[in-house]
Structure formats: structure tokens, C-alpha cells
Phi, psi and omega in degrees: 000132168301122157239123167224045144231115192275164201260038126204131176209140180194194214205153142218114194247162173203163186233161139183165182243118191242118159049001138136011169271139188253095149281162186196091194256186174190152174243119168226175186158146208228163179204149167068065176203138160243168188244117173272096169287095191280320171284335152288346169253348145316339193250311181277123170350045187257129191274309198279134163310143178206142168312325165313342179220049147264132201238161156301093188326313219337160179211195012308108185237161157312102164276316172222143148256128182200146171200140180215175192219109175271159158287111207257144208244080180269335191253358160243106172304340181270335186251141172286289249206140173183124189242166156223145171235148162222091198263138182222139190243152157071040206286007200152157215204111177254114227191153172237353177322146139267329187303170184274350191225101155290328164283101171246118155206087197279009171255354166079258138240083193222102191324298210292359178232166178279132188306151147096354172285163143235114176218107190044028169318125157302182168271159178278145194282163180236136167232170189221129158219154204240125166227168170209136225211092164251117137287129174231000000 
């Protein structure tokens, strides 16, 4: 039988300061759902709905990654304070999914249609960002 709601989804984050770098990860993922890949039987020409392309959701992806560091400015009086981060969003997706998104919900909210299909979801974006953060 199609489920395409899981019977578990959660998250796990952590902070911590290692020698004065502040790390930060965060974890999310879901277990016990399937996903109807509405898009693989399009592509092999399949008209009938069919059991061949309910697939397993299960996931774990990396969501957020992050590290930073300030810097210490004892000898340039015009600047107080001067950090760098390096932050990452979606940095991986661990899945057995064939589709590109296992969290799929391409009707969005809209009651009349069904959860767990993927018909033409997109992929979650990965983003890599560089910051540097001065007081002056």
C-alpha cells in the first residue's frame, strides 16, 4: 500500500566552540513513506498508474553547516572586531529516492490533490556562503 506520510520526521543540530571556532550543523529526515515517481514513468512511457514506481522516501540530509571564527585585531586600532563564516545549506541528501528531492510535495497546499507524488519537483538548492563581519 501507497504511504506518503512519514511515521517519523525530525531534525538534530549542534553548536559547539572548539579553541575559539563556533561550529554548527543541523540535521533533518524523515523514515517510513513512499514517494510515487510520477516522473520515471513518464520518461519510461507508462500511461497506468503502476506499483513499479512507488518508491521509498527515507533521507538524511545535511541542512545547514556552519563555521566561524573572529579574529583577533589588537594591532589595528581602526577596526574593533573582525570575523569570517563560512555557511552551507543543503550539503547533501543520503536517499535510496531515485528522483532528485525526496521531500516532495508538488501540489503544495492545495486539499484536492495528493501527498507523495513527484512530478516535477525540483531539486533543493545547495547554497555555499562566504561572510566577513568588521566593526569599526
Amino acid at each position: 500500500s501507497f504511504n506518503p506520510m512519514p511515521k517519523l520526521y525530525g531534525g538534530l543540530g549542534t553548536d559547539f566552540n572548539l579553541y575559539g571556532v563556533n561550529v554548527h550543523f543541523l540535521f533533518d529526515g524523515a523514515t517510513g513513506f513512499d514517494i510515487y515517481n510520477m516522473n520515471r514513468m513518464l520518461v519510461d512511457g507508462g500511461k497506468d498508474i503502476s506499483a513499479d514506481y512507488v518508491e521509498k522516501g527515507d533521507y538524511l540530509r545535511l541542512s545547514r553547516a556552519s563555521i566561524s571564527y573572529n579574529i583577533p585585531v589588537k594591532n589595528i586600532k581602526w577596526i574593533r572586531n573582525l570575523g569570517v563564516s563560512l555557511t552551507g545549506t543543503n550539503l547533501f541528501t543520503v536517499s535510496k529516492y531515485s528522483g532528485v528531492n525526496p521531500d516532495v510535495n508538488v501540489f503544495g497546499t492545495e486539499g484536492n490533490q495528493f501527498w507523495g507524488i513527484d512530478y516535477g519537483a525540483l531539486p533543493v538548492v545547495r547554497t555555499i556562503l562566504l561572510g566577513i563581519k568588521a566593526e569599526f
